[in-house]
Backbone bond lengths (Angstrom), bond angles and torsions (degrees), N, CA, C in turn:
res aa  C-N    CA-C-N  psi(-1)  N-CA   C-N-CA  omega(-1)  CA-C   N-CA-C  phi
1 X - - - 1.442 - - 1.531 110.04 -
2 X 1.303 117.10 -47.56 1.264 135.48 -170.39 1.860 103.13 -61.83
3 X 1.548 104.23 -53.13 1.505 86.31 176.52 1.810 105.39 -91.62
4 X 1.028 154.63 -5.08 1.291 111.03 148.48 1.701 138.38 -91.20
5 X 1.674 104.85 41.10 1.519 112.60 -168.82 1.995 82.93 -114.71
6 X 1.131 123.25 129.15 1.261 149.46 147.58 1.407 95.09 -25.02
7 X 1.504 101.54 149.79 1.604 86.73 164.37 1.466 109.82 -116.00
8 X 1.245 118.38 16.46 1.863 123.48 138.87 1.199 127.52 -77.49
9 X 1.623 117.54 6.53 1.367 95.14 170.09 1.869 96.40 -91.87
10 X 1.706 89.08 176.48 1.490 106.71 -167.42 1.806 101.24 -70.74
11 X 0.847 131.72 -0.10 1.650 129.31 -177.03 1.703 112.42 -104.58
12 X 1.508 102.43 -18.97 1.273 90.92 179.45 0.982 135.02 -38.18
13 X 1.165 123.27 -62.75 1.576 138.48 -163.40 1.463 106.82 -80.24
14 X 1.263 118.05 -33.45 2.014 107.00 142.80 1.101 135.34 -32.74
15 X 0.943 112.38 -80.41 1.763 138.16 132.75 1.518 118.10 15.08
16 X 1.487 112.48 -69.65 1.675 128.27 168.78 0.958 74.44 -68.31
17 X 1.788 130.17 -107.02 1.620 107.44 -123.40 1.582 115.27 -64.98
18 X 1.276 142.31 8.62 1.142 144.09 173.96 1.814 107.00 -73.46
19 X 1.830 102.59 -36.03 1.431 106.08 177.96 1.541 118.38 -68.51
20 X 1.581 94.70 -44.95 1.259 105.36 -176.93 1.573 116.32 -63.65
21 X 0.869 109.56 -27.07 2.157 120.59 -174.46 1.229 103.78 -66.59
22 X 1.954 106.26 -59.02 1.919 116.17 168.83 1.132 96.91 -58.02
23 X 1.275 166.70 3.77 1.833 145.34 -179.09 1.674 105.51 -127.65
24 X 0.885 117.41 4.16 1.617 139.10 148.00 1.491 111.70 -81.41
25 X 1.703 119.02 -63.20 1.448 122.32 -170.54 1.638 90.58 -48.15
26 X 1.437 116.76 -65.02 1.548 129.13 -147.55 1.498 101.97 -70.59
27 X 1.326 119.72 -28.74 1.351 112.35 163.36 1.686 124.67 -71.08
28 X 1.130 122.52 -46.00 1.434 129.70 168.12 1.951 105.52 -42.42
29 X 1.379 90.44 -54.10 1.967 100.65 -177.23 1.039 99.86 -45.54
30 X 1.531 137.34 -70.76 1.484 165.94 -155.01 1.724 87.85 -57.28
31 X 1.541 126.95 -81.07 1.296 121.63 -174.68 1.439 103.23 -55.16
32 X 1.495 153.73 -76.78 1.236 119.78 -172.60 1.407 140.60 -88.76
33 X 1.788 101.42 38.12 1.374 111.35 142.91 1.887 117.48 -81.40
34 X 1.562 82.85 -44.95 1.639 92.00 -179.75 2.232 106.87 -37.85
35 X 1.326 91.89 -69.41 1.607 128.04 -172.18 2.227 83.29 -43.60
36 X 1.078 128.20 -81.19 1.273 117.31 166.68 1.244 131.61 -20.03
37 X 1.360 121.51 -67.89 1.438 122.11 -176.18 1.604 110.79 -61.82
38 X 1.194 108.15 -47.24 1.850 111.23 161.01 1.095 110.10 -34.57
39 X 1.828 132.51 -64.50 1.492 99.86 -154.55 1.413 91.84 -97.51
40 X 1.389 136.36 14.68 1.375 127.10 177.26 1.814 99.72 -90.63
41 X 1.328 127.21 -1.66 1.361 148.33 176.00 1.702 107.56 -72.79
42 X 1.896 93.92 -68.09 1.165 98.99 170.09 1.628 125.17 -72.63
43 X 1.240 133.33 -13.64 1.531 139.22 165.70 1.664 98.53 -59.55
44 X 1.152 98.53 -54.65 1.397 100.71 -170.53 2.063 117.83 -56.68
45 X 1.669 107.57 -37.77 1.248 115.38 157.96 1.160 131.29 -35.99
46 X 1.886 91.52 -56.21 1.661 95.12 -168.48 1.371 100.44 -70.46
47 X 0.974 130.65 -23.69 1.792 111.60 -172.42 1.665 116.36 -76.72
48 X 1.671 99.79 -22.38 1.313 94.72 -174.86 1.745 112.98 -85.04
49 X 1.151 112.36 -25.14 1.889 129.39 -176.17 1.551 111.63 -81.03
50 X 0.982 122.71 103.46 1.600 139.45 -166.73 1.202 78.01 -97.40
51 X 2.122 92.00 130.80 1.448 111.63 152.76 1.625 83.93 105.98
52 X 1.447 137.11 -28.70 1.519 111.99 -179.98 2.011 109.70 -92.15
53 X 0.985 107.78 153.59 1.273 112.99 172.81 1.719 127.05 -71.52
54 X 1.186 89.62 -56.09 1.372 103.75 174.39 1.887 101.41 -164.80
55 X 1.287 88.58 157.10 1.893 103.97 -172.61 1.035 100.28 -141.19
56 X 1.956 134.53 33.58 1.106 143.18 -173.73 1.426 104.23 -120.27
57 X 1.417 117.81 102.53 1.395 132.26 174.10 1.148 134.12 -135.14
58 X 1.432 118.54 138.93 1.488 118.69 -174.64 1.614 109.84 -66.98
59 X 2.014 101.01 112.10 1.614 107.05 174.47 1.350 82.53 106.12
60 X 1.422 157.36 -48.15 1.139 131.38 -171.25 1.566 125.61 -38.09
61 X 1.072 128.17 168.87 1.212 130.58 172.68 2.037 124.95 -176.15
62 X 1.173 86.11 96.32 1.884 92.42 174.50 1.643 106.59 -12.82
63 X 1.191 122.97 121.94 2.204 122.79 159.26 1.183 94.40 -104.30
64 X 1.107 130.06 -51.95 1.953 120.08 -138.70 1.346 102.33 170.28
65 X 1.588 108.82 146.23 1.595 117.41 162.44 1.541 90.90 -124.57
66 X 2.045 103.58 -179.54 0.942 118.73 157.62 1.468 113.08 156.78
67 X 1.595 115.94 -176.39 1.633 107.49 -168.19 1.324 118.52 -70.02
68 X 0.990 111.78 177.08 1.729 93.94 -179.80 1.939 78.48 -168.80
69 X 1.732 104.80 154.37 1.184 111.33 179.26 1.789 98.56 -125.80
70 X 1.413 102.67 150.62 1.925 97.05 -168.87 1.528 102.28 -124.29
71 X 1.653 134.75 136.62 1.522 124.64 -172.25 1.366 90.41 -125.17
72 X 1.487 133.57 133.00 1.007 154.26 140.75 1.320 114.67 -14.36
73 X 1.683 118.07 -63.00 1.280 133.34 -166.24 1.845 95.76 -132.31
74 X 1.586 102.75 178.77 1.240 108.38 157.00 1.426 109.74 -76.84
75 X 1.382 129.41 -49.60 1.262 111.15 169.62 1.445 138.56 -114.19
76 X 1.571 104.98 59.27 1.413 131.22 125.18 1.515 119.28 -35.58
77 X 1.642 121.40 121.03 1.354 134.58 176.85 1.421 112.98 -78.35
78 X 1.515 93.99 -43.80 1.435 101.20 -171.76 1.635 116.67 -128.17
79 X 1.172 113.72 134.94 1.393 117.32 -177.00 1.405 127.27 -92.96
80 X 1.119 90.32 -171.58 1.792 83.57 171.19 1.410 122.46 -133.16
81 X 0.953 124.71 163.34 1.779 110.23 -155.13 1.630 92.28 -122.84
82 X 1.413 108.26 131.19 1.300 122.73 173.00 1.481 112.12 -137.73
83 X 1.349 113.46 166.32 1.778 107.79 -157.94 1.670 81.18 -137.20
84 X 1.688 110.68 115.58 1.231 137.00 175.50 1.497 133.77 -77.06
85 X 1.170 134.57 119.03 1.437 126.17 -174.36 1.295 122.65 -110.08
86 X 1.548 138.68 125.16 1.642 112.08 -151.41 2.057 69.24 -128.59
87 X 1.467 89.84 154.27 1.361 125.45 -173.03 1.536 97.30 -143.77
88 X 1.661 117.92 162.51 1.315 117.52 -172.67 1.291 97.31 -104.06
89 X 1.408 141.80 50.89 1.598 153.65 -172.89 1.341 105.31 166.93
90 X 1.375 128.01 14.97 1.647 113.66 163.60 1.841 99.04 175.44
91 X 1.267 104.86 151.92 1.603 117.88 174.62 1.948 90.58 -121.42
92 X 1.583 90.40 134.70 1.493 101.52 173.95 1.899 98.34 -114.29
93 X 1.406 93.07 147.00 1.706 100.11 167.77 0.975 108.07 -120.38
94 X 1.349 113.41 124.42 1.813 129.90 -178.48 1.752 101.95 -99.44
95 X 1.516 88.97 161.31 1.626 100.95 142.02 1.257 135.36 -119.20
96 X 1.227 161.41 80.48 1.054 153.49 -98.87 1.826 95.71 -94.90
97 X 0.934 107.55 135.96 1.348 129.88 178.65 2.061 133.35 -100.92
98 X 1.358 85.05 -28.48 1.556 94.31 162.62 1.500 105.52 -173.95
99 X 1.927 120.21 -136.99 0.669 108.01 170.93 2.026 139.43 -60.63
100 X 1.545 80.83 -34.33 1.934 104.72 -177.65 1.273 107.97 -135.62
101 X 1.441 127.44 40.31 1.546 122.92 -153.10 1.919 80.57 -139.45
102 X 1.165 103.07 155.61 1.518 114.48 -174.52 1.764 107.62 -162.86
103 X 1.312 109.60 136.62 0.970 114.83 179.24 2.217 118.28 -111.84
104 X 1.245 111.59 106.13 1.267 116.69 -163.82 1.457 98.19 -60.77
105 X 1.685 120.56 131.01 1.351 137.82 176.82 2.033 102.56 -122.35
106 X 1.066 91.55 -37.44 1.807 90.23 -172.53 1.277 123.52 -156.74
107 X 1.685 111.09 128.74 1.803 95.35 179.74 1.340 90.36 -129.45
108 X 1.539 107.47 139.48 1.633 122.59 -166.23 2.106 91.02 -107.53
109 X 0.911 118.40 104.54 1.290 118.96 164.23 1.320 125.07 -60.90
110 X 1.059 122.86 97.20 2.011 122.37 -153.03 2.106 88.06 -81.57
111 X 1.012 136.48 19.95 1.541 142.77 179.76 1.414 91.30 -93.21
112 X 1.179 118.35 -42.65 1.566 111.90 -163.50 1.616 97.44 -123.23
113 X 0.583 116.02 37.00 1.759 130.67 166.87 1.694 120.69 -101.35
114 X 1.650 123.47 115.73 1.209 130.98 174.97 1.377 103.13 -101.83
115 X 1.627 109.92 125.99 1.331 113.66 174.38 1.975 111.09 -100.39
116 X 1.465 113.23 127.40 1.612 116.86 -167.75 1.596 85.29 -124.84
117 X 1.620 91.35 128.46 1.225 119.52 157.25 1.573 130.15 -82.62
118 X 1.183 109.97 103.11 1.712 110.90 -179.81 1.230 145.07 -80.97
């Protein structure tokens, strides 16, 4: 509607802010669908990760999982395989236990974490 109305006719400028008001609503919707599926992500974690209590926190938010290999030493041959969970306030280290089953080994609290550049 908006692009074939002139923008001399008398509705125009209705018109915009009517678009602009709907592209606010649909953005607000959009962020707390986003904000939902996140902690229904992390609900879904905690049930599968044995050994954590809860992983439900105000400001948390799901980033990324994935494999990760761990060496004792530098010269360690062989590692050990742990399956990583990054949150924007903590990284958890699992062990994976089956298909969706995880066993909690480590949670690094990134609050009390100093990052040094070398």
């Amino acid at each position: 509607l908006i692009k074939y109305t002139p923008e001399t006719h008398p509705d125009w400028e209705a018109l915009q802010s009517a678009f602009s008001k709907i592209n606010s609503v649909v953005a607000d919707i959009n962020e707390a669908q986003r904000q939902a599926e996140g902690l229904q992500r992390i609900l879904d974690l905690q049930k599968m990760i044995d050994g954590i209590d809860s992983l439900v926190s105000p400001g948390r938010n799901y980033v990324k999982e994935g494999e990760l290999t761990t060496y004792k030493s530098a010269k360690s041959k062989s590692g050990e395989k742990r399956h990583v969970f990054f949150f924007t306030d903590l990284i958890l280290l699992t062990i994976k236990r089956g298909e969706k089953r995880f066993e909690h080994k480590l949670s690094v609290d990134l609050d009390s974490c100093v990052l040094v550049v070398i």
